[in-house]
N, C-alpha and C positions, 0 to 999 in steps of 0.2 A: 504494500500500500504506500503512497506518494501523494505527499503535501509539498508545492513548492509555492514560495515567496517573492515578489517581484519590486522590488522598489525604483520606482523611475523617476528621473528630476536630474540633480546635482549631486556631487559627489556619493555616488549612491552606495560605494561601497565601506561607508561608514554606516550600511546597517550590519555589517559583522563586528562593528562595537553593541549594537542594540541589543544583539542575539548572542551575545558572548561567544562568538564560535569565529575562529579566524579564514577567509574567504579561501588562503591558499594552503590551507591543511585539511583533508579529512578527518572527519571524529568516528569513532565510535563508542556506542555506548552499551551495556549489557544490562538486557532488563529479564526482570522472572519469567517472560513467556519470550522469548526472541532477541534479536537485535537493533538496534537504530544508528540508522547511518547519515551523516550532516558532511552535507559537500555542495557546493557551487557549481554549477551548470554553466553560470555566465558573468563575469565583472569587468565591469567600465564606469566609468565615472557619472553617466547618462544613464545606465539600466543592471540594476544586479540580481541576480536571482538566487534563492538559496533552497537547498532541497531537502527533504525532513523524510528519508524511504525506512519503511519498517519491513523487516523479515524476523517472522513467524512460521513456526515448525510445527504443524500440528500433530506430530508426532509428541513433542514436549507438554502440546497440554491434552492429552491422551493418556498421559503418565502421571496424572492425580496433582499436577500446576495449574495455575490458576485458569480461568478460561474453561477448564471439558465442561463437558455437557450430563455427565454422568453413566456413560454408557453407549454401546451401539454403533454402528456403523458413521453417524453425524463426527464424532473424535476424530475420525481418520478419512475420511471424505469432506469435505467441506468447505467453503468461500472464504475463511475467516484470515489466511494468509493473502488474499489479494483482494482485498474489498476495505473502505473506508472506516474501521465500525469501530466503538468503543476501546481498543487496543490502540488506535494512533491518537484520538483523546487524550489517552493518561500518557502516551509519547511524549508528547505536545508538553503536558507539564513537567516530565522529566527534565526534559532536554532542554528547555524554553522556559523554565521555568523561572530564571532569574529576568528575564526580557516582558514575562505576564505581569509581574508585579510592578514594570515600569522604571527599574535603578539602572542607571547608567551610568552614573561615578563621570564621569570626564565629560561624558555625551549626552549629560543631564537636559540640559534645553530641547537638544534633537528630539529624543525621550517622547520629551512633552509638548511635541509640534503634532499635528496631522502630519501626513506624509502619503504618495501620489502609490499605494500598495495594491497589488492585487495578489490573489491566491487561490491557484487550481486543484482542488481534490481531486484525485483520479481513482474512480470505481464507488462512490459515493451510492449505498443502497437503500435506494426510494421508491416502494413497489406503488405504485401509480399515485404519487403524491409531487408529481413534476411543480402543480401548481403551489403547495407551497415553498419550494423554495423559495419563489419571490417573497412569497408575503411573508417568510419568517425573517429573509436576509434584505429587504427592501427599506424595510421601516427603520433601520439601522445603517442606514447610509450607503449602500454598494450597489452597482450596476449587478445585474443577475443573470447569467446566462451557464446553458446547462448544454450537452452532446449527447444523446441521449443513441441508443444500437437495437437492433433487432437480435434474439437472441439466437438466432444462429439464420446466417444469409442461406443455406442450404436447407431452410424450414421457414420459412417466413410465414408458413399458417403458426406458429411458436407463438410470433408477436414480436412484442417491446423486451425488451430486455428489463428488469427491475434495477439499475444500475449505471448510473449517471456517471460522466466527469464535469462536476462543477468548478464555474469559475465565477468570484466575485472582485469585486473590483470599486477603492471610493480612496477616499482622501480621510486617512484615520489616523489615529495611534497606533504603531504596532501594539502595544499593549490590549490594544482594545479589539485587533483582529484575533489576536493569538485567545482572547477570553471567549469569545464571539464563537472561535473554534472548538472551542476544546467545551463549549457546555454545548453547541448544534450538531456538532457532529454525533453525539448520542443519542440526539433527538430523533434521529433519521436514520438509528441502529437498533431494529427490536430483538436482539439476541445479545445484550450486553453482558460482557463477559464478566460482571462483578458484583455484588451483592446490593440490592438497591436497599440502605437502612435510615435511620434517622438521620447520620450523620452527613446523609446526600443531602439532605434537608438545609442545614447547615452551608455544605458547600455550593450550590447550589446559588442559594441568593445570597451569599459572600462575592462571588465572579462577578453576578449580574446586577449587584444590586445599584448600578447607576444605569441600565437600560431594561432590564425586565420587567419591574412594575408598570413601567406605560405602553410597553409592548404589545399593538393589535390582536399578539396569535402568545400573548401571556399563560392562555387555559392552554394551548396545546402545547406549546414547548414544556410547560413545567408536568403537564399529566404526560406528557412520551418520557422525559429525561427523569421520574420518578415512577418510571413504569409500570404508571395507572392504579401505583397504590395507593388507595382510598385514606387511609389514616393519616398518611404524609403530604398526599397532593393535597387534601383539606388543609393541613399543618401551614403548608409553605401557601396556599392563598390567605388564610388570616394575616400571615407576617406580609404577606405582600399589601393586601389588600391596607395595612398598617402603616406602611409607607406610603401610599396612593394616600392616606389621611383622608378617607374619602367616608364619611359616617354611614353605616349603613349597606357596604357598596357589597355584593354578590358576584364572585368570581362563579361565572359556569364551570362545573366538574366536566372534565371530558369523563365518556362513561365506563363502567366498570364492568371489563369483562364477566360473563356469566358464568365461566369457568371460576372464575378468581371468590364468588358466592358460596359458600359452600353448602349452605343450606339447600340454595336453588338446585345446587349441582348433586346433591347426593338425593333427593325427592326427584329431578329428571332422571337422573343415571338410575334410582331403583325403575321407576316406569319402562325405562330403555330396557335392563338387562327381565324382567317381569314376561315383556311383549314378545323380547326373541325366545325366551323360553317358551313360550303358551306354545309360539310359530314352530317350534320343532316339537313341541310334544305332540300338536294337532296334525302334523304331519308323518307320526308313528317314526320319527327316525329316534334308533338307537344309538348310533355310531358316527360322532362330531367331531369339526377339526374347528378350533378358534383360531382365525388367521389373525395377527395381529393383535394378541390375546394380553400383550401386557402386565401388568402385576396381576394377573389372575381372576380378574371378579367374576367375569361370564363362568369360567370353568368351576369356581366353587359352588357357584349355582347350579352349576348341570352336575356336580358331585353328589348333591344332598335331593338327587332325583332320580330313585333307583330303575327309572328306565332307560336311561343311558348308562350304556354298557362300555362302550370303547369311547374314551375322550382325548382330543390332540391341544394341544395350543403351540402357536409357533409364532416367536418373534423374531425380528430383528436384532432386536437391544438383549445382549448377553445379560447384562445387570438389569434388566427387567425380568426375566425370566426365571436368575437366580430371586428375584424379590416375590414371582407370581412361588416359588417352590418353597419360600420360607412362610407365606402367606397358606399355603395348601399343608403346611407341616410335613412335605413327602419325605423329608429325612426321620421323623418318627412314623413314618406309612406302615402298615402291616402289606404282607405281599398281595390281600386281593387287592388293595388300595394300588399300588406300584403297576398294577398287570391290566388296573382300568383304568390310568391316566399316560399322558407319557406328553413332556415338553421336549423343544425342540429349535434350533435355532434356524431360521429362514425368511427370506424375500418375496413377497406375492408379486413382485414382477420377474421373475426369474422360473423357469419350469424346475419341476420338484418333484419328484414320482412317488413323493412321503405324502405328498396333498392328497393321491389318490386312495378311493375303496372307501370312502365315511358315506353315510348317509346322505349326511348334510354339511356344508360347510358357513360355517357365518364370519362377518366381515364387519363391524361392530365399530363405529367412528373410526375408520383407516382409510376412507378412501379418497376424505378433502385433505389427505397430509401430502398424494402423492404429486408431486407435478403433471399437468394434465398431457403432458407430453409421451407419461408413461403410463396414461392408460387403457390406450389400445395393449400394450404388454402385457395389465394385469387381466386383461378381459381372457387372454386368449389362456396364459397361464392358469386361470380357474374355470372358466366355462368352454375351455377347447381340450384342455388337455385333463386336468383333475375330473371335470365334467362331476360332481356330485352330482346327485335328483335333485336336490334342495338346495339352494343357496340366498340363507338370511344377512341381506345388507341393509343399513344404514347409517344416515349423513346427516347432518344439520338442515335445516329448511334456512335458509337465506333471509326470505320475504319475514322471519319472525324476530331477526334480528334488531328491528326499531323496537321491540317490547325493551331492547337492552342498551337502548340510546344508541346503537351503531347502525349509523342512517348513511354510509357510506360506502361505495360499494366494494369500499377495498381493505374496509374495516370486519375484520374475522374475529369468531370467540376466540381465536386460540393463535399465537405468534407462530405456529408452525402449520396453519393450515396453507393451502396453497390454494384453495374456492373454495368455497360455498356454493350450490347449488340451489334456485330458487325450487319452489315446486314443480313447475310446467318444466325446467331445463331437467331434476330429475326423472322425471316420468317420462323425457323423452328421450335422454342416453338409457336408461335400466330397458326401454318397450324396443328400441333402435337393437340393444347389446342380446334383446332376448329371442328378439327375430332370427337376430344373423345366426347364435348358435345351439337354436332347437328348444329355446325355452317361451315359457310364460310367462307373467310376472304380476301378481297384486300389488296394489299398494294400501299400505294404510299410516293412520299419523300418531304419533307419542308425546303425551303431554298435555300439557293445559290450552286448550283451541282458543286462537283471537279469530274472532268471525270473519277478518278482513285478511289475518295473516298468516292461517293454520297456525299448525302447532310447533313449537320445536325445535323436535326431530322427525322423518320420515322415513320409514321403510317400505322396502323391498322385499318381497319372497317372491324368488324366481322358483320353479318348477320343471324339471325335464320335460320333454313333453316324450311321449312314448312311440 
C-alpha cells in the first residue's frame, strides 16, 4: 500500500525538514505486522514528493500478530497487503508522527503556513461509496478526485472494482493533511485491523477536534471510524455535540447493525435454525450435510433430533470448526455420538465428493459472503455434482433492511457480506439455478413480516425433481 506527498511552490524540499525524514536517504522502519518504507520519488526546489509504501506479510498476521482474522482461509488469502486500510493509518502515525503534531524546531513558521500539498492513496477500499469521498474530503478544503477500475477487463459483466486510487489536493498544513489521513482513511476500511475501544473515543476527537464537530458527514465518519459501536459512537457525539455548544443539538446515529443486536439476532437466528429444521424433517431426510456450518448451531439442533441419522458440517475456517467441536462436546462423545456426526474442512465453490450421498444439504446464511463472481461455481458444485434431493438455503431479504436504518444499497448487516438479495432478485436466481439443474424450488419467509418489506430472512427448499 502507497501514500505519497507532493509539495509544490518554493523550495519544496524543505518538506523533509516537516517530515523529519531526509529526501536523499531511504528509511526504514519495523512495525508489528510488516515494514515501512520512506523515500522520495522526486526533489526540486519547485515540486517534491515523498513516498510512505507499506509491506505486509500476511503470513505474519496469520501467526497470532496483530491484524488475523481469527481463522480460515481470509489469514492467508486476502487484500490487506495491497489495499489502503487501517494498517497504513497507524503507519502514518508511526513514521509521521513527529510532523502530525506540527514541531518543526528550525522550520517552525513553515510548520504553520498552509502549503500548495497534494496526496494520492493508491488502492483506497470504497465499495460503492465513490460519492462520499467528496463530501467527506471536500468540506475540508481539497480538490477530490478519484480513478476508479473495473474488476477484471477480461469480465466486465464483474463490474467496478471496490477500490479506488484517491487523490486530494488544497493549500493546508501538513499537519492537518497527515490528521485528515490517518482518522479517513479508517473510515473507508470496514475490516480494521485493531480493536475499536473507548480509548478510540479519546483519540478520535483528540486528531479532529479543530474540524470534526462542524463537519457535514460528522455522523458518518465518527459511526464508520468507531465501527458502529453504539455505546461509543453515542459517547463521542455528546462530547462533540459539547463542542458545537449547540443546546439541545441531536447528532443522527448512523445505524446499528442487526447483527451487532443480540437480542434481535439470537430470537431471528432461533426462527432461522427452527424453519430449516421443520424443512428437512417435513421432507423425511435423515442424512444432512451443513455447508458452511460454523461454530455448530444448525448441527446441535439436528443432534437433539433422533431422526437424523448421518450429520456432516463443513467449513472453511479451521478454528470454526474446532469451536463448532468444543461446542458439540465431541471430545467427550461416546462412539454412537462420533459415528453420527462427522466435521470437516471445505469450500462450497470447489467440487468435493464428501458433499455427496446426504439426503439433504442446507446452506444456512453463506451464500451473500460469496463474491457473486463465484457463484455460478457454487451452483454447479452442489446442484451439478453433490446433486442432494433437498437443498435448504437461505439469505437475508435486502428490501427488510430499512427496519434497521440501512436505507443504502451498499449498506449490508454484516462487513463481510458481498449482497444482499432483494426478494424478487432471490426468487429469480434460486427459480433460474432450479431450472437449469432438475430442481424445484419453494419459497417461504422467517421472521417478523413488515407488510411493505417481508421479512428478514428468506428461504429456499429446492427439491430434485424425479
Amino acid at each position: 500500500m502507497l501514500l505519497t506527498i507532493t509539495y509544490a511552490g518554493r523550495n519544496t524540499t524543505n518538506l523533509g525538514y516537516l517530515l523529519y525524514k531526509n529526501p536523499y536517504r531511504p528509511q526504514v522502519f519495523e512495525l508489528s505486522y510488516g515494514k515501512a518504507y520512506v523515500f522520495y520519488t522526486e526533489v526540486s526546489d519547485e515540486r517534491t514528493t515523498a513516498a510512505l509504501l507499506l509491506d505486509i506479510d500476511p503470513l505474519d498476521l496469520a501467526r497470532g500478530k496483530v491484524g488475523a482474522s481469527g481463522g480460515g482461509l481470509f489469514d492467508y488469502v486476502n487484500d490487506r497487503p495491497y489495499v489502503a486500510s487501517s494498517f497504513l493509518s497507524t503507519a502514518i502515525a508511526k513514521v509521521f508522527g513527529t510532523a502530525m503534531t506540527g514541531r518543526a524546531d528550525a522550520h517552525q513558521a513553515l510548520s504553520d503556513t498552509p502549503l500548495d500539498l497534494t496526496a494520492t492513496v493508491t488502492m483506497l477500499p470504497c465499495r460503492g461509496e465513490q460519492e462520499k469521498l467528496k463530501s467527506v474530503f471536500e468540506p475540508l478544503g481539497y480538490e477530490t478526485s478519484y480513478e476508479s477500475f473495473v474488476s477484471d477487463e477480461k469480465f466486465q459483466s464483474w463490474g467496478e472494482s471496490k477500490y479506488v486510487n484517491l487523490t486530494i489536493c488544497g493549500r493546508v498544513r501538513l499537519r492537518d493533511l497527515l490528521r485528515h489521513l490517518y482518522v479517513l482513511i479508517p473510515v473507508f476500511d470496514r475490516q480494521k485491523h485493531y480493536w475499536v475501544g473507548a480509548d478510540e473515543v479519546d483519540k478520535l476527537l483528540r486528531i479532529s477536534e479543530d474540524w470534526l464537530p462542524d463537519h457535514p458527514e460528522k455522523a458518518y465518519i465518527t459511526g464508520r471510524y468507531l465501527n458502529r459501536r453504539r455505546a461509543l459512537v453515542n459517547q463521542a457525539y455528546e462530547r462533540l455535540s459539547a463542542a458545537n455548544a449547540v443546546d439541545g443539538e441531536v447528532l443522527p446515529a448512523e445505524p446499528e447493525k442487526p447483527e451487532e443486536t443480540p437480542d434481535k439476532k439470537l430470537n431471528l437466528n432461533a426462527k432461522r435454525l427452527g424453519s430449516v429444521v421443520a424443512a428437512l424433517k417435513s421432507c423425511n431426510a435423515k442424512q444432512v450435510i451443513d455447508i458452511g456450518c460454523g461454530e455448530g448451531n444448525l448441527l446441535r439442533q439436528l443432534l437433539s433430533e433422533g431422526q437424523f441419522t448421518k450429520i456432516a458440517g463443513v467449513d472453511v475456517s479451521h478454528v470454526a470448526l474446532e469451536r463448532a467441536a468444543e461446542k458439540l462436546k465431541l471430545n467427550r462423545a461416546g462412539d454412537s455420538l462420533r459415528e453420527r456426526i462427522q466435521l470437516f474442512q471445505g469450500s462450497l465453490t470447489y467440487r468435493d465428493s464428501r458433499f455427496a450421498g446426504y439426503d439433504a444439504a442446507c446452506v444456512i446464511e453463506v451464500v451473500e459472503h460469496l463474491d457473486a463472481s463465484r457463484l455460478s461455481a457454487f451452483e454447479r458444485v452442489l446442484f451439478e455434482f453433490a446433486k442432494p434431493p433437498v437443498v435448504v438455503l437461505t439469505t437475508p431479504n435486502k428490501e427488510y433492511n430499512v427496519n434497521y436504518g440501512l436505507v443504502d444499497d451498499d449498506e449490508f448487516r454484516h462487513g463481510d457480506h458481498r449482497f444482499e438479495w432483494s426478494r424478487a432478485e432471490f426468487r429469480h436466481w434460486a427459480s433460474q439455478t432450479a431450472e437449469k439443474f432438475g430442481y424445484s424450488v419453494l419459497f417461504s419467509e422467517i421472521g417478523d413480516v413488515d407488510e411493505t418489506y417481508g421479512a428478514p430472512t428468506q428461504m429456499g427448499v429446492f427439491t430434485l425433481c424425479e
